[in-house]
C-alpha positions as a printed NumPy array, in Angstrom:
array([[ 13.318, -36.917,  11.239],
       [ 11.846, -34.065,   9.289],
       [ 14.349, -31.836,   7.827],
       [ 13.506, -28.19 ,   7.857],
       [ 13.217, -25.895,   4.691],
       [ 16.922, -23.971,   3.527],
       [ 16.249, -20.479,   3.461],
       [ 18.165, -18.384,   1.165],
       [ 21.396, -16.917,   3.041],
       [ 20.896, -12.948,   3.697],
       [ 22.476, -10.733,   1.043],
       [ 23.342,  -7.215,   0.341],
       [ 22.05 ,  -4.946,  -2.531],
       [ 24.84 ,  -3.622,  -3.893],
       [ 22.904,  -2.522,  -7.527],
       [ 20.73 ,   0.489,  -5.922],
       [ 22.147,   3.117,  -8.282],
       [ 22.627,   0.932, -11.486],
       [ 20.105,  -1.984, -11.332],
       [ 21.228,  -4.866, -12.872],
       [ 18.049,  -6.569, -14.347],
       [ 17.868, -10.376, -15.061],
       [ 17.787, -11.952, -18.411],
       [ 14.523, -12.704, -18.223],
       [ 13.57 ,  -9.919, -17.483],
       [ 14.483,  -8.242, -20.769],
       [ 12.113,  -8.943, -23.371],
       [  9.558,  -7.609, -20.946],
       [ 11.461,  -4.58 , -20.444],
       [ 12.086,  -4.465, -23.693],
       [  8.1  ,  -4.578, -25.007],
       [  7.075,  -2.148, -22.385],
       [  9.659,   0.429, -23.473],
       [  9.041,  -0.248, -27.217],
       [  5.205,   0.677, -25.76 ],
       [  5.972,   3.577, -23.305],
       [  8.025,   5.01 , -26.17 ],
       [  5.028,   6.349, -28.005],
       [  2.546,   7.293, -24.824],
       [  1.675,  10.699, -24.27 ],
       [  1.476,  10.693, -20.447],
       [ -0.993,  13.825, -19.746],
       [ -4.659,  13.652, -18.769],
       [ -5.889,  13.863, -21.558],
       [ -4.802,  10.352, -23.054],
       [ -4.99 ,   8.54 , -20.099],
       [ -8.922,   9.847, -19.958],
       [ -9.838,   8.934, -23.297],
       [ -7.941,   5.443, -22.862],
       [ -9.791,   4.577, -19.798],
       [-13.387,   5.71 , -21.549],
       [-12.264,   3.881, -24.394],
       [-11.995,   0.781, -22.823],
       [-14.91 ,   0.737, -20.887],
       [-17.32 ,   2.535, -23.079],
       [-18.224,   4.896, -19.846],
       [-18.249,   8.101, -19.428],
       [-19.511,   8.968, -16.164],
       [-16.771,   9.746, -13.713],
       [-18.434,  11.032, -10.7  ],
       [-17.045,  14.124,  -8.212],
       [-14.795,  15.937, -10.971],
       [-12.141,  17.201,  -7.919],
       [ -9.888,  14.19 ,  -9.008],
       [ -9.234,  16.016, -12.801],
       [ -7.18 ,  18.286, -10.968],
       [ -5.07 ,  16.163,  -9.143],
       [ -4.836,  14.187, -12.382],
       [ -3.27 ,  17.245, -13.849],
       [ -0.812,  17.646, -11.357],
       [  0.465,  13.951, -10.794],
       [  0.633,  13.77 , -14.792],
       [  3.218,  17.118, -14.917],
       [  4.667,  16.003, -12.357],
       [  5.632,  12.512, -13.048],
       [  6.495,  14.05 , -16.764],
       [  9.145,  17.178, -15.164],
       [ 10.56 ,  15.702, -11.834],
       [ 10.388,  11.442, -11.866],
       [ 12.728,  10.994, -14.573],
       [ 11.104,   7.775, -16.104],
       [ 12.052,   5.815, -18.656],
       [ 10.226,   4.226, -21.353],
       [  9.224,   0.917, -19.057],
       [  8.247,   4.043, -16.752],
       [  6.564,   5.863, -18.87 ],
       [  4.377,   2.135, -19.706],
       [  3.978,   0.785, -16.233],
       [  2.752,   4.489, -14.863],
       [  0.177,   4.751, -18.306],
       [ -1.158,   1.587, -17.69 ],
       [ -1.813,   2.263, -13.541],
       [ -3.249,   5.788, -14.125],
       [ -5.226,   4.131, -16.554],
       [ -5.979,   1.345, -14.606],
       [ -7.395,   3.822, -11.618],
       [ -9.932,   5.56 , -14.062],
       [-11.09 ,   2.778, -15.502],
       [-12.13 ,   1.607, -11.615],
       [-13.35 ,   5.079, -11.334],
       [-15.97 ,   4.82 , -14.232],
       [-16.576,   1.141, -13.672],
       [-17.31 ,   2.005,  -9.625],
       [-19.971,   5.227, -11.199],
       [-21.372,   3.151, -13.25 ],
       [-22.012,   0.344, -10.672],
       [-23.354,   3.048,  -7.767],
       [-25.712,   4.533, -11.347],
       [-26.942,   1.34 , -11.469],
       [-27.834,   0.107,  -7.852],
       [-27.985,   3.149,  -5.632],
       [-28.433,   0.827,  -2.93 ],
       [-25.124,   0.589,  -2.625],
       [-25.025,   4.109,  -0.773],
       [-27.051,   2.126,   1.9  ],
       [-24.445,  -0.61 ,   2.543],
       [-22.965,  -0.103,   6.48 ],
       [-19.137,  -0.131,   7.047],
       [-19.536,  -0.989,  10.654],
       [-16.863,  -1.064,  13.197],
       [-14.009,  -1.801,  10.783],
       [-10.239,  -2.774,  12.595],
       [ -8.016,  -0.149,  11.137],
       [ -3.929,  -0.903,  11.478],
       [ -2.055,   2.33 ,  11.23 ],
       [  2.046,   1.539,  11.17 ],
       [  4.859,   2.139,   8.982],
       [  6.22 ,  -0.434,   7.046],
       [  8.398,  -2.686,   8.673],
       [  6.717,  -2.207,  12.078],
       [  4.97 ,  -5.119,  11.849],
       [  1.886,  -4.181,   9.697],
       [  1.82 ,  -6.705,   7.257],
       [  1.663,  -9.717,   9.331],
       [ -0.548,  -7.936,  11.737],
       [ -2.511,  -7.705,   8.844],
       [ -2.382, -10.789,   6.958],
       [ -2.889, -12.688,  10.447],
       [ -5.861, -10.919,  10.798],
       [ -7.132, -10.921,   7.728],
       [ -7.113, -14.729,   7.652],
       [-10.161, -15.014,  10.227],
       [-12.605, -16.357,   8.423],
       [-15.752, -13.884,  10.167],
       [-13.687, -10.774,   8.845],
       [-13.766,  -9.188,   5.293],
       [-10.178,  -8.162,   3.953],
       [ -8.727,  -6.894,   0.75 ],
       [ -6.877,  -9.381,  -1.169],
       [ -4.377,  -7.787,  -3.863],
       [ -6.124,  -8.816,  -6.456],
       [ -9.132,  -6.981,  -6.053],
       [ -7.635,  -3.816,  -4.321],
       [ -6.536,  -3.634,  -8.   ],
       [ -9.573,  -4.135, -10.129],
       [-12.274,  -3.625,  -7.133],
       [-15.585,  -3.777,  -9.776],
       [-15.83 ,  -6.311, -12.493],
       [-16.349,  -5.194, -16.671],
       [-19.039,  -6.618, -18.607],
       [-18.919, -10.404, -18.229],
       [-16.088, -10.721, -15.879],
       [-15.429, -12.827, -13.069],
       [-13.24 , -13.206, -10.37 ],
       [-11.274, -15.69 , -12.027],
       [-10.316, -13.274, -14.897],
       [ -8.98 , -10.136, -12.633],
       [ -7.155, -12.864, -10.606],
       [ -5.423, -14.045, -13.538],
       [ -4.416, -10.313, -14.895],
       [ -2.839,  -9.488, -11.161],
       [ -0.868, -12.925, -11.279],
       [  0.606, -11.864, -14.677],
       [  1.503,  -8.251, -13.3  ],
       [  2.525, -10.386, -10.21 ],
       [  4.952, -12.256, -12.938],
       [  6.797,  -8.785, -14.205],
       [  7.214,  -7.838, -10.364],
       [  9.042, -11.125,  -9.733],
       [ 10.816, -11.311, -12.736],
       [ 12.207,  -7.567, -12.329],
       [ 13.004,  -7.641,  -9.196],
       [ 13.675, -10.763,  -7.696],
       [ 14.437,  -9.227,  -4.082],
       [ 11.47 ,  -7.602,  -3.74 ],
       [  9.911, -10.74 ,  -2.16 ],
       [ 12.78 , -10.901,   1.083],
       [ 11.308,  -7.479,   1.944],
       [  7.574,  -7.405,   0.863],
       [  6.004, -10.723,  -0.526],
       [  2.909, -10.123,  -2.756],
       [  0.716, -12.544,  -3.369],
       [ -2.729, -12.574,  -5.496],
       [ -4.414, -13.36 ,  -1.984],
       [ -2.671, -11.693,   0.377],
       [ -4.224,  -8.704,   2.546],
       [ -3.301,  -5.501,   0.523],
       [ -3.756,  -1.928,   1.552],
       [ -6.55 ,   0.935,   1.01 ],
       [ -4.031,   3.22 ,  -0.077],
       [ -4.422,   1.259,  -3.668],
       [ -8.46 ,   2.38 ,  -3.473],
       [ -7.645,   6.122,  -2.393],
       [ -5.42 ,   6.195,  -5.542],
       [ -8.689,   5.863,  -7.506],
       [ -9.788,   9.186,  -6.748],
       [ -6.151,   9.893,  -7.816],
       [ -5.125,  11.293,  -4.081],
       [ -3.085,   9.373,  -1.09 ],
       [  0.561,   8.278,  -0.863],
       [  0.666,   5.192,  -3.098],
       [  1.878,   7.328,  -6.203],
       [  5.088,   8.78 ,  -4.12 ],
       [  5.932,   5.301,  -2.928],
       [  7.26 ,   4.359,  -6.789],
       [  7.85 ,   7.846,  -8.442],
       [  9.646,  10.792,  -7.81 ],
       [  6.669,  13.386,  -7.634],
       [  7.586,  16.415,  -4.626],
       [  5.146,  18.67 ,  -6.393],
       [  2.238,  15.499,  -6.177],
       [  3.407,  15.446,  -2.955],
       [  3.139,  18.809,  -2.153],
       [ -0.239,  18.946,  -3.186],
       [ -1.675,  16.034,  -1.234],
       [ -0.464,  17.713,   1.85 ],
       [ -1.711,  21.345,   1.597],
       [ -5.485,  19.689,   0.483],
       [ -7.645,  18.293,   2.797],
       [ -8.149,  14.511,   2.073],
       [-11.692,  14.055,   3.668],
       [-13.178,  14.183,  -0.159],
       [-11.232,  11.46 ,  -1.022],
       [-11.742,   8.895,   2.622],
       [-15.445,   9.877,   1.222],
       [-14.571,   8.03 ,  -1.72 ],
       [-12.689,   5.122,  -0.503],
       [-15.547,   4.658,   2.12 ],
       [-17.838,   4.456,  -0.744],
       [-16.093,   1.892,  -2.787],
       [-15.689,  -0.126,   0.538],
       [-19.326,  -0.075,   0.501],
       [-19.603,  -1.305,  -3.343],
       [-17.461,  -4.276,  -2.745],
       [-19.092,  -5.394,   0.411],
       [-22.565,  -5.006,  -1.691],
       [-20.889,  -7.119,  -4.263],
       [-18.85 ,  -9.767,  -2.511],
       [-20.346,  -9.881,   0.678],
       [-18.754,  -9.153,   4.081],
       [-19.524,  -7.32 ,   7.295],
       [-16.597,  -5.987,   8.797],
       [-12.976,  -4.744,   7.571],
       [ -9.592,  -5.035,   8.506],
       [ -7.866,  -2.725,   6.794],
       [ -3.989,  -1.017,   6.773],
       [ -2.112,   1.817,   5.423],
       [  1.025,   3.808,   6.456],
       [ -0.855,   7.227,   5.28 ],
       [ -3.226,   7.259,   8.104],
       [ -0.66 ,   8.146,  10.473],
       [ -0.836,  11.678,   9.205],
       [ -4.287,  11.717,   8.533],
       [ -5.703,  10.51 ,  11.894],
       [ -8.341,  13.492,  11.927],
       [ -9.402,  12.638,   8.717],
       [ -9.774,   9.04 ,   9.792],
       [-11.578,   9.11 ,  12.577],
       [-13.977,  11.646,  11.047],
       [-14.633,   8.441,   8.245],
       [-15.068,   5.591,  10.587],
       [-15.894,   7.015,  13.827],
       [-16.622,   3.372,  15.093],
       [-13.642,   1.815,  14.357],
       [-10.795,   0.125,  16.282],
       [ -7.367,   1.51 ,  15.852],
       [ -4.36 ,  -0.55 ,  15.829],
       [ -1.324,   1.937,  16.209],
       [  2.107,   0.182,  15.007],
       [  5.209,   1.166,  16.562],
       [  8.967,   0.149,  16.661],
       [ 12.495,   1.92 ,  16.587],
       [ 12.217,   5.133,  13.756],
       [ 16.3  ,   4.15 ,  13.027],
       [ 15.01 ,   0.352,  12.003],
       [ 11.754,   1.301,  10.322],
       [ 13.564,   4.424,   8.031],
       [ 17.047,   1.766,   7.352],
       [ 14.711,  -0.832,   6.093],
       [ 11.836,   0.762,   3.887],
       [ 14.093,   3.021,   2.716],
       [ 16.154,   0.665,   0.996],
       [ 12.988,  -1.259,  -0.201],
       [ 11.656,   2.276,  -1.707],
       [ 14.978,   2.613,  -3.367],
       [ 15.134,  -0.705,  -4.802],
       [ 11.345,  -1.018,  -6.217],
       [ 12.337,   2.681,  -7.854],
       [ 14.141,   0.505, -10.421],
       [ 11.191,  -0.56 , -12.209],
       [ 10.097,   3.524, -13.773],
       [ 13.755,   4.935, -12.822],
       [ 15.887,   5.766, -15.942],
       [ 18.466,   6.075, -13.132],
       [ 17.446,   6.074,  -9.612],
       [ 19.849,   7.875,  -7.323],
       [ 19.796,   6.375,  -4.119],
       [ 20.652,   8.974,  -1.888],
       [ 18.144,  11.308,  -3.111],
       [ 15.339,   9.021,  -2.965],
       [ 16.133,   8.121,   0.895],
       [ 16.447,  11.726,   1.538],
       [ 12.761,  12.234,   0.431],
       [ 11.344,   9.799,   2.006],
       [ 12.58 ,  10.427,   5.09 ],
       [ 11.432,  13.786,   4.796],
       [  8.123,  11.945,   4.028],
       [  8.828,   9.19 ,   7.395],
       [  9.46 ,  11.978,   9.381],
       [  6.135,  13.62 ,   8.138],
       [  4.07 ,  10.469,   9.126],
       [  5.816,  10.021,  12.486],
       [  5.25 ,  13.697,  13.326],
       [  1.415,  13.012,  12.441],
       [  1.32 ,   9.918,  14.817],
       [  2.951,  12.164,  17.416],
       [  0.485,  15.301,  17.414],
       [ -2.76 ,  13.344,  16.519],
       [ -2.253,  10.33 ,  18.658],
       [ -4.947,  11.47 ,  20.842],
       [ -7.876,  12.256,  18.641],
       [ -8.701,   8.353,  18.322],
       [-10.41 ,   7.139,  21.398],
       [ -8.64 ,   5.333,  24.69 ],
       [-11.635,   2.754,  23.865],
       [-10.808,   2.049,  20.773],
       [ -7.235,   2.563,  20.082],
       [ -4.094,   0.616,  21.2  ],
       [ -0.777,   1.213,  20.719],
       [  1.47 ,  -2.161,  19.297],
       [  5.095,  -2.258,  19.667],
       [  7.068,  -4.314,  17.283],
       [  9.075,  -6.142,  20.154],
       [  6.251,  -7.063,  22.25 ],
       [  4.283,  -8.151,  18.988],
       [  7.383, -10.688,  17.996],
       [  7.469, -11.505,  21.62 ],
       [  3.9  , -12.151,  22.296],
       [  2.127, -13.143,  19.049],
       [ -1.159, -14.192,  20.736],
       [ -0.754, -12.102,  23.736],
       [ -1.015,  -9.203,  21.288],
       [ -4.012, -10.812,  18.771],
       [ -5.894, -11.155,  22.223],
       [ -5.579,  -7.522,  23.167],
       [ -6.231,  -6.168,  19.774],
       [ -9.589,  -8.866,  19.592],
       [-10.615,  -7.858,  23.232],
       [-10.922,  -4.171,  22.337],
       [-12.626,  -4.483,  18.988],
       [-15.109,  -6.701,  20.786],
       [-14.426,  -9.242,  18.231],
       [-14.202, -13.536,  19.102],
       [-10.987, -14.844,  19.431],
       [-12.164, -18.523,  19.232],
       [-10.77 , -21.453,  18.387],
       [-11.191, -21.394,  14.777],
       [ -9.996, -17.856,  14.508],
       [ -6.45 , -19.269,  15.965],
       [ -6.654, -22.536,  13.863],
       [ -6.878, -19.994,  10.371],
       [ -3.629, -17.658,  11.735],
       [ -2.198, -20.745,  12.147],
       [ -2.626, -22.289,   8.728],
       [ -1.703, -18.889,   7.403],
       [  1.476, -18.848,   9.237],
       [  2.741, -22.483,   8.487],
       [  1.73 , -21.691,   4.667],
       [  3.951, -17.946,   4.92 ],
       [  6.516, -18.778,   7.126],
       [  8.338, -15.558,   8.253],
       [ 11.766, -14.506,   5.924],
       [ 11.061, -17.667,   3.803],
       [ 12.619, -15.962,   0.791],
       [ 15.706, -14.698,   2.855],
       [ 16.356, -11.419,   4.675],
       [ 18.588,  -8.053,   3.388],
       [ 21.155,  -6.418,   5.037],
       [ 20.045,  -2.753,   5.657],
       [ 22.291,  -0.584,   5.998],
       [ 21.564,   3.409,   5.901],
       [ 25.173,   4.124,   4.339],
       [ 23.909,   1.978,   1.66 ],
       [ 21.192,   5.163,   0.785],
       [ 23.505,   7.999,   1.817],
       [ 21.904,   8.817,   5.226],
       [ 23.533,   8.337,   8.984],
       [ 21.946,   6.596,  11.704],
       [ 22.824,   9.382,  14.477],
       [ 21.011,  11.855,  12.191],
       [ 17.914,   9.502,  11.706],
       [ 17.941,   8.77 ,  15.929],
       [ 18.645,  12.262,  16.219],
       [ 15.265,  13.622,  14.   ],
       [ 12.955,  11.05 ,  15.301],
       [ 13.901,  11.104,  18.572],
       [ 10.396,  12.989,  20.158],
       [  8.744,  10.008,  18.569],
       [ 10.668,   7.262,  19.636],
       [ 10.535,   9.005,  23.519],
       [  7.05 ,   9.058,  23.22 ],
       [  6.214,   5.316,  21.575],
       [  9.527,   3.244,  21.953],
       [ 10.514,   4.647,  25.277]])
């Protein structure tokens, strides 16, 4: 008789609003503040760090400079980091322009690039917690589809001499800080080098989309993103979709983000051939658990998160992407869009794959169910344990939260 694998029991976070870090966690900590310490977090650094360290100087459309201006001031007025803060946000920004002048430099070299077709990509659009991750990472494990693995959402285009091995190796050590940090990160989200990993990380190269306000306090960021019109910047992301197909081969996407709900004009207008996988499940579930996941990663640049205001923003921002799904629902196609609810997805695994395949006109074969398979033995579902969510926990009341979101969840829950 095989015995199955103990799963951690479920537990509670009771250290929102003063994170208790582990031990070994601390000389980490420790280094990074010692570094963020003496960082001058404004444009200007973080440009001449990112030319430094490339030796480029060519950074394409200059629109990004000032949104660059604005995340910078506002990460340095409203965020309240601390010194690890002030590091791990240095070393992203810098991190984005140095993919930015690598991604130039690449396109300068082999305009062919600009040539390369995106065709008929399979675009999830969901909330977190609706489902969207192992929508996505079942997906993304059929072998005659191209995906995004973590690693190389974060360092898309290779420096001199590099090869995959190396940029592998620099997201597992990242990987290591995340894990060591924050230990319950992994019950809610699991990262792995591999696993399928969002566009939203490729839009922040053009320094635009939501990633930035997922970690940091930034309402004046924020503010911006929504009052500018973000085809410029889909432009973008569609280009560097075409330089990593050029350079890694691949013919069609699956690809994920939360942000297109709000931006379903804009997303259509980018890949007018795609299928669109719409994500759906209770707003009351969906806001209790990511908010409590948004509140607990705000540890890691937080001098002192405060729970309560955190949630509050973010379900401001929830409400904002549910509203989008609600009046743009309709601009992507009957023939190419279906709607996914979270209880008939648990219900009906491969009743829903089936649909979704049938639409995009994609096979569903047997070797296509015999690599979702082997994914899903090798990532078994709350492996690391579940959380208890509880909205009291970030200061907010279910009624209100039912109440708010209650056109949307008439509409899509029923």
């Amino acid at each position: 008789m095989t015995l199955g694998v103990q799963r951690p029991k479920p537990i509670r976070l009771t250290d929102l609003a003063n994170p208790v870090f582990p031990e070994a966690a601390q000389p980490m900590r420790e280094a990074l503040a010692g570094y963020g310490s003496i960082l001058q977090l404004n444009s200007e650094a973080l440009l001449a760090a990112a030319a430094e360290r490339t030796g480029l100087d060519g950074w394409g459309d200059d629109g990004f400079r000032d949104r660059l201006d604005v995340l910078t001031g506002s990460l340095r007025e409203e965020t309240g980091l601390s010194d690890v803060g002030v590091a791990v946000v240095f070393e992203q920004l810098v991190g984005n322009l140095v993919n930015r002048l690598r991604f130039e430099a690449l396109i300068a070299e082999h305009p062919e690039i600009e040539d390369v077709e995106i065709k008929r990509p399979i675009i999830i659009c969901g909330l977190p917690r609706t489902g969207t991750t192992h929508l996505h990472n079942l997906i993304a494990a059929d072998p005659n589809l191209r995906y995004l693995p973590y690693w190389e959402s974060l360092e898309p285009f290779p420096g001199p001499g590099e090869d995959e091995s190396t940029r592998r190796d620099r997201c597992s050590t990242g990987l290591d800080l995340v894990d060591t940090s924050m230990p319950e990160f992994k019950r809610m989200h699991d990262m792995t080098v591999d696993h399928a990993h969002e566009e939203i990380q490729l839009l922040a190269n053009d320094i635009s989309g939501m990633l930035f306000e997922t970690t940091y306090h930034i309402p004046t960021f924020a503010a911006h993103y929504k009052a500018h019109d973000q085809g410029p910047s889909y432009a973008h992301l569609k280009r560097q979709l075409q330089a990593m197909q050029w350079l890694r081969g691949g013919t069609r996407w699956v690809l994920k983000s939360p942000q297109h709900l709000e931006q379903f004009p804009t997303l259509y207008a980018t890949f007018p051939d795609a299928t669109f996988v719409v994500t759906h499940r209770d707003p009351v579930e969906v806001t209790r658990s990511m908010l409590t996941m948004i509140v607990y990663a705000s540890r890691m640049a937080c001098a002192q998160p405060d729970p309560a205001k955190i949630a509050r923003i973010w379900f401001d921002r929830a409400n904002d992407l549910f509203s989008g799904c609600l009046r743009d629902r309709d601009v992507l196609p009957v023939g190419q869009s279906i709607d996914v609810r979270f209880t008939d997805f648990m219900a009906d695994e491969q009743g829903t794959l089936s649909a979704i395949y049938d639409l995009a006109d994609q096979p569903y074969g047997d070797d296509v169910r015999v690599a979702m398979a082997a994914f899903t033995a090798a990532h078994p579902r709350g492996r690391y344990g579940e959380v208890i969510y509880d909205l009291a926990d970030v200061g907010l009341d279910p009624a209100e939260v039912a109440e708010r979101l209650s056109a949307y969840r008439d509409r899509f829950i029923g």
